[in-house]
C-alpha positions as CSV (number, residue, x, y, z in Angstrom):
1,X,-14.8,11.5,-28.6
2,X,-12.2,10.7,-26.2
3,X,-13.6,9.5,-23.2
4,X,-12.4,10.8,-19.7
5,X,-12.8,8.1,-17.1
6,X,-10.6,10.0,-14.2
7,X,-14.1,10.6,-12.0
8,X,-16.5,8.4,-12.7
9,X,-19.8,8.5,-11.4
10,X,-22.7,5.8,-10.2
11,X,-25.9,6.6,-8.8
12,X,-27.7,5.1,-6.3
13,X,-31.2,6.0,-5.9
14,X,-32.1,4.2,-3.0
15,X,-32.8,6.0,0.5
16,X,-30.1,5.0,2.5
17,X,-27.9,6.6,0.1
18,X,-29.8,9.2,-1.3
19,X,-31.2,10.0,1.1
20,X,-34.0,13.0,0.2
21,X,-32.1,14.8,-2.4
22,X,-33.1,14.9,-6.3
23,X,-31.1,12.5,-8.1
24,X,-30.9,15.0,-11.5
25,X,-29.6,17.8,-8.5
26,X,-27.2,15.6,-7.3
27,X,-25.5,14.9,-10.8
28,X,-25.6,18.3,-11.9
29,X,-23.9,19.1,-8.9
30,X,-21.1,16.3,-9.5
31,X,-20.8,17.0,-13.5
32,X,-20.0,20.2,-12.6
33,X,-17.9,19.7,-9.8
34,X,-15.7,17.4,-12.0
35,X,-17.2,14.3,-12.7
36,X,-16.5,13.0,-16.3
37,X,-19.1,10.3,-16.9
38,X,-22.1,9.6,-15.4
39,X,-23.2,6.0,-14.7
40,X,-27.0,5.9,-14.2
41,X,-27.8,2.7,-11.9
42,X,-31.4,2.0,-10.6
43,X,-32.5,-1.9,-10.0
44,X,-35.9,-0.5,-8.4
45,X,-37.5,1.2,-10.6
46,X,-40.2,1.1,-13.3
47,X,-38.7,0.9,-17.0
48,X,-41.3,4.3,-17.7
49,X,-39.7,6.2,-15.0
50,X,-36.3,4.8,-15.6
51,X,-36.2,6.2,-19.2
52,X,-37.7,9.5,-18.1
53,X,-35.1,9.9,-15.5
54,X,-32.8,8.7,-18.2
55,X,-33.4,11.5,-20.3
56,X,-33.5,14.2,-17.8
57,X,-30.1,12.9,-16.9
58,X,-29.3,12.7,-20.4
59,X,-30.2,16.7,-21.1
60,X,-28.1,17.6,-17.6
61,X,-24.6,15.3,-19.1
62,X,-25.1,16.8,-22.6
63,X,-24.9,20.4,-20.9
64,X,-21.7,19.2,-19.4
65,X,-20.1,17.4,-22.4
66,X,-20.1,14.2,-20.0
67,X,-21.0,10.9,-21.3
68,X,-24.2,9.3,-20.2
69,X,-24.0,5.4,-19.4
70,X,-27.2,3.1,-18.2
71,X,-26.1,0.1,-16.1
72,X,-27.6,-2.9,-17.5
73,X,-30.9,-1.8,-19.2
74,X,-30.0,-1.4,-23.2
75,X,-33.8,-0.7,-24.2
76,X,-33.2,2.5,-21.7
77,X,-30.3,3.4,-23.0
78,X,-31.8,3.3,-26.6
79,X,-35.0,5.3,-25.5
80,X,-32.8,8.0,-23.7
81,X,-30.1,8.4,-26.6
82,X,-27.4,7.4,-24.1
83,X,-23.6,6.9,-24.6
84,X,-24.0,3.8,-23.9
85,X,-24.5,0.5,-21.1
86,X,-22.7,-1.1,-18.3
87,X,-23.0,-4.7,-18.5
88,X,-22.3,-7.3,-15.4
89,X,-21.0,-10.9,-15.6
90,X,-24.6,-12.1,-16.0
91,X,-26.5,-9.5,-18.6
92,X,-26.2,-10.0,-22.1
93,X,-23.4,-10.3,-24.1
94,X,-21.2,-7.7,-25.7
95,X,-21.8,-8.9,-29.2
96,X,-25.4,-8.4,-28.5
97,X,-25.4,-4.9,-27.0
98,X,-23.2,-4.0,-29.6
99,X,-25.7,-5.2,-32.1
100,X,-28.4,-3.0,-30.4
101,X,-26.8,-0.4,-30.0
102,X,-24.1,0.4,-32.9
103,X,-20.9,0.5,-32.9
104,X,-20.6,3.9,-31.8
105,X,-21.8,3.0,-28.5
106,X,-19.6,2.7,-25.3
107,X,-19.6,-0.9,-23.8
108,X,-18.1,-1.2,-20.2
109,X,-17.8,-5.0,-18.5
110,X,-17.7,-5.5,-14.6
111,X,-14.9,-7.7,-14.4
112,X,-13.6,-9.1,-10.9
113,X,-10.8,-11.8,-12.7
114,X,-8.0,-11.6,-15.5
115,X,-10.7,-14.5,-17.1
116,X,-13.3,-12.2,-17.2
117,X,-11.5,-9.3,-18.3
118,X,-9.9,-11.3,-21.2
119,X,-13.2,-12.2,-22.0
120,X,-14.2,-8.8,-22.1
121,X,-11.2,-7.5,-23.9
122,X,-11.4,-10.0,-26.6
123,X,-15.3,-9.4,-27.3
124,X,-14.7,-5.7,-27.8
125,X,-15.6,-4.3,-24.9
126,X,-14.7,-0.8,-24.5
127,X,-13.5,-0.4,-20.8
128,X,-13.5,-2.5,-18.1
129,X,-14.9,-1.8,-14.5
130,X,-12.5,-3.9,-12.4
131,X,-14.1,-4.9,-8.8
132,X,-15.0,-5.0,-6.0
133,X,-12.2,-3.3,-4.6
134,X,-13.3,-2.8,-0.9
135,X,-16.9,-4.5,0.1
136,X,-19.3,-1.9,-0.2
137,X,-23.5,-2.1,0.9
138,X,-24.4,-0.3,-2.3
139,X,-23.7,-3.8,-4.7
140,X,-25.4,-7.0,-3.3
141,X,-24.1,-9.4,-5.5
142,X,-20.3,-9.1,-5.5
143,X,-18.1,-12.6,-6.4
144,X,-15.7,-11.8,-4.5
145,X,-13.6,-8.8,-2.6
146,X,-10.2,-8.3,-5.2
147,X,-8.5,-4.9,-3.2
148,X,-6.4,-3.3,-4.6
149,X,-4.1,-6.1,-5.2
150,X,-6.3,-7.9,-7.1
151,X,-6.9,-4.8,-9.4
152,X,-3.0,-5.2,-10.1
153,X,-2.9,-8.5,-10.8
154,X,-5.8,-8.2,-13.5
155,X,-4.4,-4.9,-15.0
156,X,-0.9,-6.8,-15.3
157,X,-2.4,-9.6,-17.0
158,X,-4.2,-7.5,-19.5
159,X,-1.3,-5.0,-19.9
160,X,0.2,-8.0,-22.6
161,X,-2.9,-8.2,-24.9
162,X,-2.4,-6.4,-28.0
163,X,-5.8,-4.9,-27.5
164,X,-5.4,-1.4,-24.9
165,X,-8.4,-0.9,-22.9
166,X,-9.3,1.5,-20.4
167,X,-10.2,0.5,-16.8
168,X,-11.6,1.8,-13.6
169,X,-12.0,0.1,-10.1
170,X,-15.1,0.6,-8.3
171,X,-16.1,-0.8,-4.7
172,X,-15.8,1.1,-1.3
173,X,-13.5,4.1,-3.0
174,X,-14.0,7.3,-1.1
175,X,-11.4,10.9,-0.7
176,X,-9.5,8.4,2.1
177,X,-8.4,5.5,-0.1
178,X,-8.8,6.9,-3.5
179,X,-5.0,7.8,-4.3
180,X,-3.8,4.4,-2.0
181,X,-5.9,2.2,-4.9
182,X,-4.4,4.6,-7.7
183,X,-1.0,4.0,-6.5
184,X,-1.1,0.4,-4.6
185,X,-3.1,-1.2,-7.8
186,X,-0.6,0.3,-10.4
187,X,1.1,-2.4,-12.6
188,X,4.5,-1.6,-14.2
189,X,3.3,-1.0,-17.8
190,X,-0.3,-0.4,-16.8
191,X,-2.7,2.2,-15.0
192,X,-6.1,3.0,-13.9
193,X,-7.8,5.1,-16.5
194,X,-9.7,6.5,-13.4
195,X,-12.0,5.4,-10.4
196,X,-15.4,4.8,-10.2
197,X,-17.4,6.4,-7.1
198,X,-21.1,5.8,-5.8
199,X,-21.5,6.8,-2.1
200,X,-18.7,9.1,-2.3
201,X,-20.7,11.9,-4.7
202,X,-24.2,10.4,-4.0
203,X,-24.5,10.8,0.1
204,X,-22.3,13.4,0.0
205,X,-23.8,16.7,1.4
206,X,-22.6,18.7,-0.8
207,X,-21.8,16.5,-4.4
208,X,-19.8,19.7,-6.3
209,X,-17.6,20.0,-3.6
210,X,-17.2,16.2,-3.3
211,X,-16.5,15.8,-6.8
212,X,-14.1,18.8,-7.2
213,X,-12.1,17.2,-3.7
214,X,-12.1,13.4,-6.2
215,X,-10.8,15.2,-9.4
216,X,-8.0,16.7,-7.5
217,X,-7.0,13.6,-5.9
218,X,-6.6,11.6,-8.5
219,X,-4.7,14.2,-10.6
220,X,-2.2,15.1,-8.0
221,X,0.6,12.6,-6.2
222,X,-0.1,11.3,-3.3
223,X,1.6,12.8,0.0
224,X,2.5,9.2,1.0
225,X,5.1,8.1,-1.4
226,X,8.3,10.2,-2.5
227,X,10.1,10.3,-5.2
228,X,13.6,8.8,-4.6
229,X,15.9,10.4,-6.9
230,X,19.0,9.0,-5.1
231,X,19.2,5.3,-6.6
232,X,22.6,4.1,-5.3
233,X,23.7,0.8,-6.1
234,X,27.3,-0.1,-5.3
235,X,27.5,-1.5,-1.9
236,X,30.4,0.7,-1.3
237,X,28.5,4.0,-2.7
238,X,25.7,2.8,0.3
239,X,27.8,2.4,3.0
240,X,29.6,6.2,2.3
241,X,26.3,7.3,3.1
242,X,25.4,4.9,6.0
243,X,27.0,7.3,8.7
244,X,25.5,10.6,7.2
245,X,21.8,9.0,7.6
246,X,22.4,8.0,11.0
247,X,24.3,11.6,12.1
248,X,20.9,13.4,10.2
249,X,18.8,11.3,12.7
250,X,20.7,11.9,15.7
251,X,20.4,16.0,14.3
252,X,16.6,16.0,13.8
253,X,15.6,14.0,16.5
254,X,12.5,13.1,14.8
255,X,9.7,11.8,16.6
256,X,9.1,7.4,16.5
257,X,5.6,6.9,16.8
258,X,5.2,3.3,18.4
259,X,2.1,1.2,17.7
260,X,3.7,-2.0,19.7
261,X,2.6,-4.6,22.1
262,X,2.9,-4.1,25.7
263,X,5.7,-6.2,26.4
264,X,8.6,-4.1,24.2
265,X,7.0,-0.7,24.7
266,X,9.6,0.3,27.6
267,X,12.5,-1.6,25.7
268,X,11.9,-0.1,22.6
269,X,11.4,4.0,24.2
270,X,14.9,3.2,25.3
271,X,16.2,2.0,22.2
272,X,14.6,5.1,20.4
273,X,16.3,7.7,23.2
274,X,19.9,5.9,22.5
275,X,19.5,6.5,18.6
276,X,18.9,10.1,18.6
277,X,15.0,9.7,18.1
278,X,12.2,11.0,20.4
279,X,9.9,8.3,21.1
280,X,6.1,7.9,22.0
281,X,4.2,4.6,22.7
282,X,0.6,5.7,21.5
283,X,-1.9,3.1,20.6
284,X,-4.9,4.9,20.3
285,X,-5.6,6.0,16.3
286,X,-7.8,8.6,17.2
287,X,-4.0,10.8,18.2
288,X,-2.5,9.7,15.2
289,X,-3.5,12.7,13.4
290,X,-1.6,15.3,15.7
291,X,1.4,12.7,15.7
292,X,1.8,13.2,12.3
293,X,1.8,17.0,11.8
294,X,5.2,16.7,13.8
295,X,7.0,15.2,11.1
296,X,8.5,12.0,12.3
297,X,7.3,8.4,11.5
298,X,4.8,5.5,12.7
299,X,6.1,1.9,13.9
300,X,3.0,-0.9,13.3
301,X,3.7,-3.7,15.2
302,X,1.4,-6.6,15.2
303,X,2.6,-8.2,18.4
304,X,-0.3,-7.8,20.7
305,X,-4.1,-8.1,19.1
306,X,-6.8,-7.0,20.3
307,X,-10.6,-6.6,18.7
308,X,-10.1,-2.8,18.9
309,X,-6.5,-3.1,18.0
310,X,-7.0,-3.2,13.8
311,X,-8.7,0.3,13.5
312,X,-6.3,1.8,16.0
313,X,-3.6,0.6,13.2
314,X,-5.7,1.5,10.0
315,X,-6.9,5.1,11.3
316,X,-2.8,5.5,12.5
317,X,-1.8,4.3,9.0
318,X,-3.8,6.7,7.3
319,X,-3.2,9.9,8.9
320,X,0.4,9.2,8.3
321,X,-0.5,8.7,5.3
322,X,-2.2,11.9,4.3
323,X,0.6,13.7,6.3
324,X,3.3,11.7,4.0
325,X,4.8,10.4,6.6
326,X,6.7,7.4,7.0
327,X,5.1,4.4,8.2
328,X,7.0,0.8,9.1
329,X,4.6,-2.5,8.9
330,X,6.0,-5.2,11.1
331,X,3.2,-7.8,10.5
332,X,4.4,-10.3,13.4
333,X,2.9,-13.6,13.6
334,X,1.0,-13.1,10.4
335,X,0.5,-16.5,9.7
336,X,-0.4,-17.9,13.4
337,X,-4.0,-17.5,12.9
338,X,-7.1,-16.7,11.2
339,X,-7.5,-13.3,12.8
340,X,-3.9,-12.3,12.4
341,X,-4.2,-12.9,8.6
342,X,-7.0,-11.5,7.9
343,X,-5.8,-7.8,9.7
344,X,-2.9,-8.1,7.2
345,X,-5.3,-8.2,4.5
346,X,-7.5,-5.3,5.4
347,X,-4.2,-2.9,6.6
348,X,-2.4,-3.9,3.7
349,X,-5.3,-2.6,1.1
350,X,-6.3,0.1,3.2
351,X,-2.7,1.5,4.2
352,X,0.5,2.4,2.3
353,X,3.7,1.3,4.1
354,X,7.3,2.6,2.9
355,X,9.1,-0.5,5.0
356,X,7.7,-3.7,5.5
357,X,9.7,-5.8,8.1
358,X,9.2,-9.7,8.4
359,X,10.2,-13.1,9.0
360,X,10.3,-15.1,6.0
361,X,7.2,-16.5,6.6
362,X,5.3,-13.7,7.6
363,X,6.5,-12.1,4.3
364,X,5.2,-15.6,2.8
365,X,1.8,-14.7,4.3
366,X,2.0,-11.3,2.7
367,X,2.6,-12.5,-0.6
368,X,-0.4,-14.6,-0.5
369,X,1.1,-18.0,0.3
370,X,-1.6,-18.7,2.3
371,X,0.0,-22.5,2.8
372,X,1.9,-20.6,5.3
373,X,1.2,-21.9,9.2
374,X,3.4,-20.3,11.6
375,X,3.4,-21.9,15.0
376,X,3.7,-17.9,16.8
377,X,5.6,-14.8,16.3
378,X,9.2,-17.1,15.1
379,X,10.4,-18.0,11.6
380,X,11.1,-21.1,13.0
381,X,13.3,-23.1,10.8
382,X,13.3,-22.8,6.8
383,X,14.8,-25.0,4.1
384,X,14.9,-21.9,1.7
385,X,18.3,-20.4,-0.1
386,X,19.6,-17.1,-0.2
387,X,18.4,-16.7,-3.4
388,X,14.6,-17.6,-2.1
389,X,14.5,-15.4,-0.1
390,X,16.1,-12.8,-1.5
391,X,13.2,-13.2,-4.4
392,X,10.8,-12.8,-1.9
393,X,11.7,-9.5,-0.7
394,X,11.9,-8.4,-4.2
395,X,8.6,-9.8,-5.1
396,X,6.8,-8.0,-2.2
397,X,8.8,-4.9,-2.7
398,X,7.7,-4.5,-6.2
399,X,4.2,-5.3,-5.6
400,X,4.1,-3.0,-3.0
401,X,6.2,-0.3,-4.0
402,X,8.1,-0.2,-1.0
403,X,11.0,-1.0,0.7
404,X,11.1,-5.1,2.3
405,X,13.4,-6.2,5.0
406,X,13.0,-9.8,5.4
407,X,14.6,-10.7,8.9
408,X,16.4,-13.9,9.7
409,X,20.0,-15.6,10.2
410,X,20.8,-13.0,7.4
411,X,18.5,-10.4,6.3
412,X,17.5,-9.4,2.6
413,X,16.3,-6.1,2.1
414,X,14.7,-4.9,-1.2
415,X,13.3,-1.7,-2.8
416,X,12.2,-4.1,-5.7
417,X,15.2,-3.2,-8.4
418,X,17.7,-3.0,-5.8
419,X,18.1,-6.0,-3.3
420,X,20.8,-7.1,-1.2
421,X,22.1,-9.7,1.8
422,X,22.8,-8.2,5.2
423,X,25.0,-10.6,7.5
424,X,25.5,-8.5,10.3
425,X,24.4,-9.4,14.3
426,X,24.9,-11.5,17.1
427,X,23.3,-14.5,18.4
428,X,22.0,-13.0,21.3
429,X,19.9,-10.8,19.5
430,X,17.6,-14.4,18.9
431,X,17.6,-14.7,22.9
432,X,15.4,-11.3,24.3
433,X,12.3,-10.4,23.5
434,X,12.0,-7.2,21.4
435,X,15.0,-7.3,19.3
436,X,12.7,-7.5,16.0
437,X,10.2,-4.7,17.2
438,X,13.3,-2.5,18.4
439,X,15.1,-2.8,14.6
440,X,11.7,-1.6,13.7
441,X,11.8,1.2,15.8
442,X,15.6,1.9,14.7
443,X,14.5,1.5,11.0
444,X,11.6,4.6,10.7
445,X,13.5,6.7,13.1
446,X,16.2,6.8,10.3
447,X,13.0,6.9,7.5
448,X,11.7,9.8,9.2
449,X,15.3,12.0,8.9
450,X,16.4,10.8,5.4
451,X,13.4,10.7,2.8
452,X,15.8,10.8,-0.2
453,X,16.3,7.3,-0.5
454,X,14.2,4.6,1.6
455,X,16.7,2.0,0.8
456,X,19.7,3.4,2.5
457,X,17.8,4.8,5.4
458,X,16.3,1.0,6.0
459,X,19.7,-0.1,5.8
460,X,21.4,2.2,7.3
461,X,19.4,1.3,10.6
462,X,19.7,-2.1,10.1
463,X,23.8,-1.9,10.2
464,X,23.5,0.3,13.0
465,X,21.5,-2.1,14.9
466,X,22.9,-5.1,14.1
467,X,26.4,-3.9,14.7
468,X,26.1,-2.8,17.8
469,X,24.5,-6.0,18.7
470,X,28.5,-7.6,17.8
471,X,29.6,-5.0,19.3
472,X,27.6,-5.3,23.0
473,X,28.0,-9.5,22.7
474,X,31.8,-9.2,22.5
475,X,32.2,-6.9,25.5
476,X,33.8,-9.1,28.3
477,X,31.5,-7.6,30.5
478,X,28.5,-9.4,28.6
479,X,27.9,-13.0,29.6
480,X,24.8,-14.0,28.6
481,X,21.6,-12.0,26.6
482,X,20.6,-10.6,30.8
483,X,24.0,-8.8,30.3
484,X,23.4,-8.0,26.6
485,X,20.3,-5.5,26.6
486,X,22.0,-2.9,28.8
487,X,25.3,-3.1,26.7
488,X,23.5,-3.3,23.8
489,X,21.7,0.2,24.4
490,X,24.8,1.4,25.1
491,X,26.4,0.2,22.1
492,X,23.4,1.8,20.0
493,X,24.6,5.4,21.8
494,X,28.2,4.7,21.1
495,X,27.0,4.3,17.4
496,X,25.4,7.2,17.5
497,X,27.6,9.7,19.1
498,X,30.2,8.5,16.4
499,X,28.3,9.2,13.8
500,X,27.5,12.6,15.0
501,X,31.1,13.2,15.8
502,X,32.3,12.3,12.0
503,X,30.0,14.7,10.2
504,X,29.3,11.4,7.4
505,X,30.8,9.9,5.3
506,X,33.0,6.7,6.1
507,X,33.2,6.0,9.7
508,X,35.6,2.6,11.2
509,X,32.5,1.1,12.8
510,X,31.0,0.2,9.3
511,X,34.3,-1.4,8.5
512,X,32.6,-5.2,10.2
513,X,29.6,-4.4,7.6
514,X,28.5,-7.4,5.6
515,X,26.5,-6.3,2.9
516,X,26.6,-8.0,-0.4
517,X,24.2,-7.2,-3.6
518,X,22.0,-9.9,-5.1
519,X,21.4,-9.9,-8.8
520,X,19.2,-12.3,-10.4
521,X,19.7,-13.9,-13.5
522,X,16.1,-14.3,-15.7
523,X,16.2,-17.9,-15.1
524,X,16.7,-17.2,-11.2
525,X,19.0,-20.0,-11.0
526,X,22.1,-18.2,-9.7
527,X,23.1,-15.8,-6.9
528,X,25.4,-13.2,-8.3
529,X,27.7,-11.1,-5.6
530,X,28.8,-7.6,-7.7
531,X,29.5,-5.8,-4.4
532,X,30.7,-6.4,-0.8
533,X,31.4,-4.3,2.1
């Protein structure tokens, strides 16, 4: 029979957590609730008392119509008429099991590489357990901590073999992250078959009801990410709609939750209030949750760390999250030091961001590049091309499934199919402090009042920003970037009330945009300009 791997189920029959509940109660309770295969994991007890829980489990998954696995032991496995084993890295080979068992018998491999899964793949295994996602107490000897980037990159490289397997990721997945490592580990021609859950069920106090709550997250979408069926192209088609995004904004008014260091907070309130949004500096994740019922978006800015700071941003991250709210990841000075890059690490598997906004080497960081050294929060200088950096955004765009906007001399901004070269701003924008935390702030205001297309919003607020910044530096009254904040604040209302004045559509302050499309050829090797505003 088909095997259903959407809910699947380890125990853990240790105290800490078990706890004093009947391990056969617990997976009746979870079968029942909606698990759809049972793992049955004990490296404590005796091989007598592991077969007779075996079977007891056995009897209780056969009620269910729910397959029966045994984690490591085949002789158990055999002696309890079991669907079949879980093997690890270091337990016998497939070929073997297979041998002992018969070919009828289901054969899942842990797997933490695309090596080992190709191994596994190519000896017949019949799923994969891909792991550890996030580090976990209940498994002692894990290689190595993948997330669910890692899961990606292994279901990518097995998505070309000509051999179709199903997989599930196990490690650390609980109600909280279990749609983020369904959606964040998704490759583009390959899925989780499911998710694989020990503490989740096991300490649960109630195991039905944590089961059922499991089942329906992983069949429905998450509340984070929308469906964009507006997929403009044309530069020209965009910047119609540029005005209409920012007029929406200025209509709604939507609330600009800022997570930002100290030294912008005031700065960027007032750059909020020029827009049209209503701004709040919160820093404490433990409000988050309220914030987000009102409907507007959350600004992460990495500016100012602090040993506290990290959760504040995670908890934050993920009640916007569940809300399906926007939230904007500006990972400043990712690269500057050990501490910094490992909080991009843990917000980036634990969070889902719509926008992420970054030098390029902080989007280097991102991407892995761990070469990477920034000397602080600046890009400082780069011998990269257009077209580098352009790929890039795209790269972290589609790996994400979100929207990049890689800052710099000119900015590229990506959704990963659709990327394209801003050119707009003014020097002075490079002489106060704030300017990249404030287009932040511009950029999920306008997320927060147009959903329909992330793209357009991000770049919508990026022309708005960056215009007004040529608009303010040409003023006569503007000498020097002390002269420059005030005007350009003012130049961000003038921006605004025009926009609400027009009613959309094509306004005469977009006519100075400078937005050209990149298109890359398979080779890479050329920059390609098919439309310019």
């Amino acid at each position: 029979m088909a095997i259903d791997y959407s809910v699947y189920l380890v125990t853990d029959s240790t105290p800490v957590v078990l706890g004093t509940k009947n391990l056969e109660d617990v997976v009746q309770a979870a079968v029942k609730g909606g698990a759809t295969i049972v793992q049955y994991r004990d490296k404590l007890s005796e091989t007598a008392d592991m077969i007779k829980t075996a079977e007891s489990l056995s009897v209780i998954c056969q009620e269910y119509n729910v397959p029966l696995i045994i984690n490591d032991r085949v002789d158990v496995a055999l002696a309890a008429k079991a669907q079949g084993v879980h093997l690890g890295q270091t337990d016998m080979d497939v070929s073997v099991a297979r041998h002992m068992l018969g070919p009828e018998a289901t054969i899942g491999v842990t797997v933490s590489s695309l090596q080992e899964a190709v191994a596994a793949v190519e000896a017949e295994a019949d799923y994969l357990g891909i792991g550890t996602v996030y580090a976990t107490p209940t498994k002692e000897d894990t290689k190595s901590i993948i997330g669910p980037t890692g899961v990606r990159e292994i279901l990518e490289g097995i998505s070309c073999l000509h051999q179709k397997i199903p997989t599930v990721a196990i490690g650390g997945i609980n109600a909280k992250n279990i749609q983020r490592v369904l959606f964040k580990s998704q490759a583009k021609t390959k899925k989780l078959d499911g998710v694989a859950v020990v503490s989740a069920i096991v300490a649960a106090e109630d195991a039905e009801i944590a089961a059922k709550e499991l089942r329906e997250l992983v069949n429905k979408a998450p509340a984070f990410f929308h469906k964009q069926p507006m997929q403009l192209r044309e530069v020209n088609d965009l910047l119609r709609r540029v005005n209409g995004v920012i007029r929406e904004m200025g209509v709604r008014k939507p609330l600009c939750h800022n997570m930002t260091n100290l030294v912008v907070q005031n700065f960027a309130a007032n750059v909020a209030l020029a827009i049209g949004s209503s701004p709040i500096m919160a820093n404490n994740g433990d409000e988050a949750t309220e914030l987000a019922a009102l409907g507007g978006s959350l600004v992460i800015n990495m500016g100012s760390m602090t040993p506290e700071a990290i959760s504040n941003y995670e908890r934050a991250a993920q009640a916007y999250n569940t809300c399906g709210q926007p939230v904007l990841f500006d990972p400043v000075g990712a690269g500057a030091t050990k501490l910094r890059r490992e909080a991009v690490q843990r917000l980036m598997a634990n969070s889902y961001f719509e926008v992420i906004k970054g030098n390029e080497n902080e989007i280097n960081v991102l991407l892995g590049n761990v070469a990477i050294q920034q000397k602080g929060v600046d890009s400082g200088g780069s011998s990269s091309s257009g077209l580098d950096k352009a790929t890039l955004a795209r790269n972290l765009a589609a790996r994400e499934r979100c929207v990049v906007a890689l800052t710099g001399k000119t900015d590229y901004l990506s959704d990963g199919m659709r990327t394209y070269a801003v050119d707009n701003g003014h020097e002075y924008l490079g002489y106060i402090t704030g300017s990249g935390c404030t287009l932040g702030t511009t950029i999920a205001a306008c997320l927060a009042a147009h959903r329909e297309d992330k793209l357009l919003a991000t770049l919508s607020a990026m022309l708005m920003f960056e215009i007004a910044s040529e608009r303010a530096g040409t003023r006569q009254d503007v000498k020097g970037p002390g002269t420059f904040v005030p005007a350009f604040i003012d130049e961000l209302y003038s921006v605004a009330q025009l926009a609400k004045k027009s009613g959309g559509g094509w306004f005469t302050w977009l006519a100075s945009a400078k937005v050209e499309e990149v298109t890359f050829q398979k080779t890479e090797d050329a920059k390609q300009i098919t439309g310019k505003g």
